[in-house]
C-alpha positions in Angstrom: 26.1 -9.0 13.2 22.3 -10.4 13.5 21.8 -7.3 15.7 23.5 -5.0 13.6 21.4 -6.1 10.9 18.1 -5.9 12.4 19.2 -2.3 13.3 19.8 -1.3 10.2 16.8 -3.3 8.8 14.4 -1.4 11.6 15.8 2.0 10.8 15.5 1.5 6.6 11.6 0.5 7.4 11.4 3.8 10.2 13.0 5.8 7.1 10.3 4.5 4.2 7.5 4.9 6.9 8.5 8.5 7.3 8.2 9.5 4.1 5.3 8.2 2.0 4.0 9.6 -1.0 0.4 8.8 -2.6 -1.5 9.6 -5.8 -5.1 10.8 -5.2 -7.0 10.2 -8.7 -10.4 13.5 -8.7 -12.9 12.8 -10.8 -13.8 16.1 -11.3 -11.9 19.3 -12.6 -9.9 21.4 -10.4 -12.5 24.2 -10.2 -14.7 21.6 -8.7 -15.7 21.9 -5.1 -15.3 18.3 -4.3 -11.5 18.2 -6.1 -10.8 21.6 -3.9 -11.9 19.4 -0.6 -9.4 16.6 -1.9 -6.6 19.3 -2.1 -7.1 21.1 1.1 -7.4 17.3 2.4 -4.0 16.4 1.6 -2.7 19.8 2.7 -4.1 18.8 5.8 -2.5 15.3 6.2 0.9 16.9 5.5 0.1 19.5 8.3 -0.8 16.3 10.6 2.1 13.9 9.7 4.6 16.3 9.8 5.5 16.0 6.3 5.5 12.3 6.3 2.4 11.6 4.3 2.6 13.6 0.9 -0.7 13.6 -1.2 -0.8 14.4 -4.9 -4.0 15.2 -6.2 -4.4 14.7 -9.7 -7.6 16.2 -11.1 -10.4 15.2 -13.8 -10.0 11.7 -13.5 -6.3 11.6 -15.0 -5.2 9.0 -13.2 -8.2 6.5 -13.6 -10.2 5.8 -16.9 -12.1 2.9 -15.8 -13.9 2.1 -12.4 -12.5 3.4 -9.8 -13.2 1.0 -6.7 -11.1 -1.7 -9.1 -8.6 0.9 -9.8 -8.0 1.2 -6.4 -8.5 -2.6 -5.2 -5.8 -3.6 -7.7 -3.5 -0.4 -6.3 -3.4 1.3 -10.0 -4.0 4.6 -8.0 -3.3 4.9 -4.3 -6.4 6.4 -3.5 -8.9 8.3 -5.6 -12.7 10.3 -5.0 -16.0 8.4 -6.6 -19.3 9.1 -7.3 -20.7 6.2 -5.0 -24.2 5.9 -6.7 -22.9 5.5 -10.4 -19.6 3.4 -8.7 -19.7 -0.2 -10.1 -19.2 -3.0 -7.7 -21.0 -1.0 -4.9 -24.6 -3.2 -5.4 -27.4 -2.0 -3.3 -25.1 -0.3 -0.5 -23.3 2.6 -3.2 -27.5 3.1 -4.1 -28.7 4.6 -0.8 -28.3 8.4 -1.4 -29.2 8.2 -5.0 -32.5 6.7 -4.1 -35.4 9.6 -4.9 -36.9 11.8 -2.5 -35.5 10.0 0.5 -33.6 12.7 2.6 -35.2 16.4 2.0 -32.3 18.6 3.2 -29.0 18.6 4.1 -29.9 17.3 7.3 -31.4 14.5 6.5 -28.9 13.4 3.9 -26.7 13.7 6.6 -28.5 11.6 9.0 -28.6 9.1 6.3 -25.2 8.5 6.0 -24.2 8.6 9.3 -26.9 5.2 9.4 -25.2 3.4 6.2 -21.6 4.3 6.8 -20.6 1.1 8.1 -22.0 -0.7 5.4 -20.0 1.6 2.9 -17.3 0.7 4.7 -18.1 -2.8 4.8 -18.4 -2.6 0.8 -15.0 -0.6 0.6 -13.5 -3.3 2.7 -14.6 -5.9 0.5 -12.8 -3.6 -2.1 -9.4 -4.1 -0.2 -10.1 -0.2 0.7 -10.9 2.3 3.0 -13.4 5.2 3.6 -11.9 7.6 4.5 -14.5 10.7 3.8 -17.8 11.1 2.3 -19.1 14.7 1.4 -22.9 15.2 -0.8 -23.0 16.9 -3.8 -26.1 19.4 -3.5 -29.5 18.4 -3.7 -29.9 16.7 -7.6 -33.2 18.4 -9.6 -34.6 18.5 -12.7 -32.9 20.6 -15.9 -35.5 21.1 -19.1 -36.8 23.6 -21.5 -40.3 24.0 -19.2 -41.0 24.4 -15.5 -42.1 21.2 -13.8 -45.4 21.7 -12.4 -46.9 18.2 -12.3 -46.2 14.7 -13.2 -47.8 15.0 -16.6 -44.8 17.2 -17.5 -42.7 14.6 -17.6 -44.0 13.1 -20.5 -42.3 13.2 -23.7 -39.1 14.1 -21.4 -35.9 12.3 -22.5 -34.2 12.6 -20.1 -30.2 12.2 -18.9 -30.2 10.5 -15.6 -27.4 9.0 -13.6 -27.8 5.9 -12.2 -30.7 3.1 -12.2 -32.5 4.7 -9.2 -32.8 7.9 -11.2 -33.4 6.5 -14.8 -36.3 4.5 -12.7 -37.5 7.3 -11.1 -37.7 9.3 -14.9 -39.4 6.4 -16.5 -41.9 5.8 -14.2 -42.9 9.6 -14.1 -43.6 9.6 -17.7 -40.3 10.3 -19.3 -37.6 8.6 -21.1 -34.2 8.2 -19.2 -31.0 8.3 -21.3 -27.6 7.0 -20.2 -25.1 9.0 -21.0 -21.2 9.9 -20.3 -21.3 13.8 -18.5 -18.7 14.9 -21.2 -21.5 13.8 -24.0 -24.8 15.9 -21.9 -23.9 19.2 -23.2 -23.8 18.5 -26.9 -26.5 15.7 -26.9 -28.5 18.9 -25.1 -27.6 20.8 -28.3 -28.6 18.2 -31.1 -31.9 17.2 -29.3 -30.7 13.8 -28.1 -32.2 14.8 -24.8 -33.8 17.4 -23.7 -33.4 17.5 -19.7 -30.7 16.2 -17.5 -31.1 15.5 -13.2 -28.7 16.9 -11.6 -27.0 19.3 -9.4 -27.3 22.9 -9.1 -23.3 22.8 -9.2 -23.2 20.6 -11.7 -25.3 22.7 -14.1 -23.2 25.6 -13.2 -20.3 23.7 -14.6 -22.3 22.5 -17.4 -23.4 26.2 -18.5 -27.0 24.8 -18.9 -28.4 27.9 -19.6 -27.3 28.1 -22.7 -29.6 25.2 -23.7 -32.1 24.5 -21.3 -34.7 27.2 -19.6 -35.6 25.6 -16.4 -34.3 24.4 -13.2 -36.9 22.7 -11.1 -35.7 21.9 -7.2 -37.6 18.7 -6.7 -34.8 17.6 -4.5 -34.3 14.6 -5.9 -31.4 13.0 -3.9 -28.2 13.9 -1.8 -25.7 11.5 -3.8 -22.5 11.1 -2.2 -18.7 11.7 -3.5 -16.4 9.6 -1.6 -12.8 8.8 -1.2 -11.1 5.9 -0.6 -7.5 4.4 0.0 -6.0 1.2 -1.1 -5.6 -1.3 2.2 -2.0 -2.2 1.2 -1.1 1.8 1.5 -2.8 2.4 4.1 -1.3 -0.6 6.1 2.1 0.5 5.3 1.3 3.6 7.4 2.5 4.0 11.0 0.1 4.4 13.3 0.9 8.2 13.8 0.3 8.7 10.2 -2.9 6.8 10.0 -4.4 9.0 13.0 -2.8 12.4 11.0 -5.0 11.1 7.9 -8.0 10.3 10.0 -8.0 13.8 11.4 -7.8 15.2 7.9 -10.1 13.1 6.7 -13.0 13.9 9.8 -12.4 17.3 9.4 -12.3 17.5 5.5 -15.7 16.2 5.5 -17.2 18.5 8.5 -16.1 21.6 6.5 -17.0 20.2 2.8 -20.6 19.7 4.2 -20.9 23.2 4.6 -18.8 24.3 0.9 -21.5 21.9 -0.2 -24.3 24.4 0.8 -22.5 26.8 -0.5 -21.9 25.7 -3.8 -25.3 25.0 -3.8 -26.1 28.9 -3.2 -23.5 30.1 -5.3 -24.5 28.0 -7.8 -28.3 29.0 -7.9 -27.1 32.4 -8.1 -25.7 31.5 -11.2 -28.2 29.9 -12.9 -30.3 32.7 -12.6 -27.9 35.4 -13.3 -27.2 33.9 -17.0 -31.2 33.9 -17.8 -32.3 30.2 -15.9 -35.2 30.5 -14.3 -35.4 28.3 -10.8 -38.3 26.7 -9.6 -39.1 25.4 -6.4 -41.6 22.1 -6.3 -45.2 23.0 -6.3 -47.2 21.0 -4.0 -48.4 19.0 -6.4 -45.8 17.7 -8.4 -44.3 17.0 -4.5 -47.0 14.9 -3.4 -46.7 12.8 -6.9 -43.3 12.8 -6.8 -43.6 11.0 -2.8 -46.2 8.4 -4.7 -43.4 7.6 -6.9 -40.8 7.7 -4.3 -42.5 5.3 -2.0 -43.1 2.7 -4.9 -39.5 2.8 -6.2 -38.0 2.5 -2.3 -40.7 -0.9 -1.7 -38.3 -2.6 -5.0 -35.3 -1.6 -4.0 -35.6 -3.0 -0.2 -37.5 -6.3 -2.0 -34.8 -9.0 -1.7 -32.3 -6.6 0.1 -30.5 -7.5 3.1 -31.7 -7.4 6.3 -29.1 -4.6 7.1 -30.3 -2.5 3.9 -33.4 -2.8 5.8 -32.3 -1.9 9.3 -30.9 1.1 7.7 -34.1 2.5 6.7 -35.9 1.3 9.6 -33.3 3.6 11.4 -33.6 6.5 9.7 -37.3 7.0 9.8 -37.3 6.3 13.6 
């Protein structure tokens, strides 16, 4: 009878193993790039796990009104995408590819990541989650009613910003950074409240900025990160077969949403300027001031930092 029992105990736990299903909470609409990666991700895991692993993705943030990394720690949502800059909880770590002016192209910002992934996923861990991928949003710049030429443009700016690495970077230019929710920018753009918003070429795009602002100026402000993320409780209920089917979705989700990254980013500029925006790229000047800036605000974020924020840096500008 013992045996019989563990039999039938073995083969109920084979059976739940064999067929899992997970929520994945997107931040973002489903015309968004980074909610189309999350789909074609859990096509992808089904494809691997032989129908064993079935992902719904549920988009613009249905699933999650608060913080995410909590949502997901306390196994409200399975797994959801985050914006890791603006994610509370993720201290200094979730600021590294917000932080202005560091990485110049997609290259870099790659390079960047690949140096602080293990202390994302030290962070996640500490989340009772997983990392599973990371992909950039294109390069953030500078919306407003007047190209950006120098740093004395910035003055008088009020300015929507994101986090506290770009609301420093907008007040010590010369501006005033506002915080404020993205479903409030468009109309605060309309009454006045603010009058320039840093961002993403894609993200304007979705925003339909030209239809109140003038200007996009590519200052290439940062490479922030969108990542995604499973609860450790799901994802140790997986069998080792399906964990290695979501690890290959997930490694090759990210290679290929790299690349729709630069493409958005095209697309995207294309846009702007077909409805009327003009686009701008950095004059040498305003470069060269924006580097001064840069160079102060990385010396406060690394004072009191860890000694493996600090290696990370040291790595990257080997």
């Amino acid at each position: 009878m013992l045996k019989q029992g563990l039999l039938i105990a073995g083969l109920a736990a084979s059976l739940m193993a064999a067929n899992v299903k997970m929520d994945l909470n997107a931040k973002y609409g489903a015309n968004n790039f980074h909610t189309k990666g999350a789909e074609k991700f859990a096509t992808l895991v089904k494809d691997y796990s032989k129908g064993s692993v079935n992902i719904t993705v549920h988009a613009g943030s249905s699933l999650i009104k608060g913080n995410p990394l909590k949502a997901v720690k306390d196994g409200t949502v399975a797994m959801t995408d985050m914006f890791i800059p603006f994610t509370s909880g993720g201290g200094k770590v979730f600021g590294i590819s917000a932080l202005p002016f560091i990485a110049q192209s997609y290259d870099d910002a790659y390079k960047l990541y690949q140096i602080s992934k293990p202390a994302y996923e030290k962070t996640a861990k500490k989340w009772n989650q997983k990392l599973l991928y990371s992909v950039t949003w294109p390069p953030s710049g500078f919306y407003s009613n007047k190209a950006m030429t120098s740093i004395s443009d910035f003055k008088g700016a009020k300015t929507r910003t994101y986090d506290k690495n770009s609301a420093a970077f907008v007040n010590s230019a010369g501006g005033n950074a506002v915080a404020l929710p993205w479903g409030e920018v468009y109309s605060s753009l309309r009454t006045g409240m603010v009058n320039s918003v840093v961002t993403s070429s894609a993200s304007g795009k979705d925003g339909k900025f030209w239809e109140v602002l003038d200007n996009f100026t590519k200052i290439n402000y940062a490479y922030p990160l969108q990542a995604v993320t499973i609860n450790l409780d799901y994802w140790n209920t997986l069998t080792k077969d399906q964990k290695d089917a979501m690890l290959k979705a997930a490694s090759e989700i990210e290679k290929s949403q790299w690349e729709a990254s630069k493409e958005e980013d095209r697309v995207a500029l294309e846009t702007l300027v077909k409805n009327g925006m003009k686009v701008n790229d950095a004059s040498a000047q305003l470069k060269a001031e924006l580097d001064k800036i840069a160079n102060d605000l990385l010396s406060k974020y690394l004072d009191g930092a860890s000694s493996d924020i600090k290696k990370i840096f040291e790595e990257y500008r080997k």
